[in-house]
C-alpha positions as a Markdown table, in Angstrom:
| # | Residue | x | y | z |
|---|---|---|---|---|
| 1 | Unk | 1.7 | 15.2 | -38.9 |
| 2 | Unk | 3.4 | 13.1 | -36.2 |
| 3 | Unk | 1.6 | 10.2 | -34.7 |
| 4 | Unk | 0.4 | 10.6 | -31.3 |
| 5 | Unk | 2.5 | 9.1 | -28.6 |
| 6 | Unk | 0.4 | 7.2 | -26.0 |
| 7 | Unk | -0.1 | 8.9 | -23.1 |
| 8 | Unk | -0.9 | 6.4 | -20.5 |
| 9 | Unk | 1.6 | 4.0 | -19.1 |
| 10 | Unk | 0.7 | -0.1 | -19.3 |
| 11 | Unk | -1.9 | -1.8 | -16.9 |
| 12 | Unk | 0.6 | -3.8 | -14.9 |
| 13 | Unk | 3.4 | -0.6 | -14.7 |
| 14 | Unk | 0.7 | 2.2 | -14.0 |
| 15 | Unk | -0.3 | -0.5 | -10.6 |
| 16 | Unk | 3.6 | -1.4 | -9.9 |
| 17 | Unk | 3.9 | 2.5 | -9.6 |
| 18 | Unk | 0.8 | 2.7 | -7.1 |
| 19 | Unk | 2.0 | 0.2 | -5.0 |
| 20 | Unk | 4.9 | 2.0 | -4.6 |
| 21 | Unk | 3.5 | 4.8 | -3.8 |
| 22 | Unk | 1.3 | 3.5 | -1.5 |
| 23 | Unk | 4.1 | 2.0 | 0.3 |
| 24 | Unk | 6.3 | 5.1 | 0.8 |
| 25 | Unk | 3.0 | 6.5 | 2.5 |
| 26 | Unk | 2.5 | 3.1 | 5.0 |
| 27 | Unk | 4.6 | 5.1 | 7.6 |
| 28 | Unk | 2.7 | 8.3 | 7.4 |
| 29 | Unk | -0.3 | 5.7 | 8.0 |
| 30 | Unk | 1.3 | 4.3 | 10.5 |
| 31 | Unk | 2.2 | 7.3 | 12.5 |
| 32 | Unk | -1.2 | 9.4 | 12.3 |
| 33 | Unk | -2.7 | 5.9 | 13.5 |
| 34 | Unk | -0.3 | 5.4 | 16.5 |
| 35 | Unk | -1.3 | 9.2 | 17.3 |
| 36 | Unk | -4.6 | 8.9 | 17.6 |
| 37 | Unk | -4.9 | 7.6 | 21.4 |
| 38 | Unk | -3.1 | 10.8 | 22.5 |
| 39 | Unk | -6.1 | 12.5 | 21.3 |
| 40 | Unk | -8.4 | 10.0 | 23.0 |
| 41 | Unk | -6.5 | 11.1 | 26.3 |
| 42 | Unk | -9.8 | 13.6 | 27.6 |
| 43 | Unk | -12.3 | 11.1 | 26.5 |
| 44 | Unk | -11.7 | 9.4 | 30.0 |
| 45 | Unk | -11.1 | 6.2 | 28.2 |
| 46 | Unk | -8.6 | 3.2 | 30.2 |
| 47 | Unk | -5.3 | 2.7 | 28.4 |
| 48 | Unk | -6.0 | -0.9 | 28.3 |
| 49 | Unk | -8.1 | 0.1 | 25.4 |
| 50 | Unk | -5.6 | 2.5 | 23.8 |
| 51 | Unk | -2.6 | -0.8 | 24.2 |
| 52 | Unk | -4.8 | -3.0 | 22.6 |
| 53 | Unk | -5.7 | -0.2 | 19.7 |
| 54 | Unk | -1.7 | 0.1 | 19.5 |
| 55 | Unk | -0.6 | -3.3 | 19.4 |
| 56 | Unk | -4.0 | -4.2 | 16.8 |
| 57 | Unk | -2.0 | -1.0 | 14.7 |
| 58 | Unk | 1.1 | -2.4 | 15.0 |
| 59 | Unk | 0.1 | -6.2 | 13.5 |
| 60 | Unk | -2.2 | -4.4 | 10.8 |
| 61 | Unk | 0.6 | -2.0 | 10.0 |
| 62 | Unk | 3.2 | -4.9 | 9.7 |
| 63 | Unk | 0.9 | -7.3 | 7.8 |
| 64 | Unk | 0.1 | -5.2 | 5.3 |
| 65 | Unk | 3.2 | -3.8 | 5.0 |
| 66 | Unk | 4.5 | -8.0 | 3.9 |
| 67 | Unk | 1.5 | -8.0 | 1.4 |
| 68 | Unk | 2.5 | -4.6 | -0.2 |
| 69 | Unk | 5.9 | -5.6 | -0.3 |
| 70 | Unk | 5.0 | -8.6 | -1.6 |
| 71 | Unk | 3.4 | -7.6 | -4.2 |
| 72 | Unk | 5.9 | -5.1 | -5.5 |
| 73 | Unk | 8.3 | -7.3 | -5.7 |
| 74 | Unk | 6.5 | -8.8 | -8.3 |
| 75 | Unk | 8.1 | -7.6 | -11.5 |
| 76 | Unk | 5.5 | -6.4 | -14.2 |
| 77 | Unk | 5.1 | -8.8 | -16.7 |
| 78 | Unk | 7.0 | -8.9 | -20.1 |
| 79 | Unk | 5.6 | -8.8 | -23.6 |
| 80 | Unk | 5.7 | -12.2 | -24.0 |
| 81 | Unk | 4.4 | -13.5 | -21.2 |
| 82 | Unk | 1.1 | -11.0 | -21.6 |
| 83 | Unk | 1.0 | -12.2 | -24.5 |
| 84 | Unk | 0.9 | -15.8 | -23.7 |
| 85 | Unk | -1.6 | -15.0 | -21.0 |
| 86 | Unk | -3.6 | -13.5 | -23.3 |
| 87 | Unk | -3.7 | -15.9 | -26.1 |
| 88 | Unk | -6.9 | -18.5 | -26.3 |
């Protein structure tokens, strides 16, 4: 019988991957949150509101954008140095 492959990819590469997917969706994000004040438009509410809502979208948006990047940059770390981490 063969021995069972394992199934599930390492800690650090499975969260690498998740970052990157999370920032290919940052512009979907982005653009169903910078559509939202056009919806807004019939609640009678001023567009000083909806520019500051934009512009608060816009910072948000670009921060965390940095931080994801950021982070993915980070390559996952090798055996060796998990294994250092992990020794006592």
């Amino acid at each position: 019988m063969l021995p069972k492959a394992n199934q599930f990819l390492p800690k650090e590469l499975y969260r690498q991957r998740r970052l990157t997917d999370a920032l290919k969706l940052w512009p979907l994000l982005g653009s169903v949150l910078f559509f939202l004040p056009i919806m807004w438009s019939d609640t009678g509410e001023s567009n000083v509101f909806a520019m500051k809502y934009l512009f608060a979208v816009w910072g948000v948006l670009i921060v965390g954008a940095v931080l994801l990047n950021r982070w993915v940059d980070d390559p996952p770390p090798t055996e060796a140095q998990q294994l250092e981490r992990d020794a006592p």
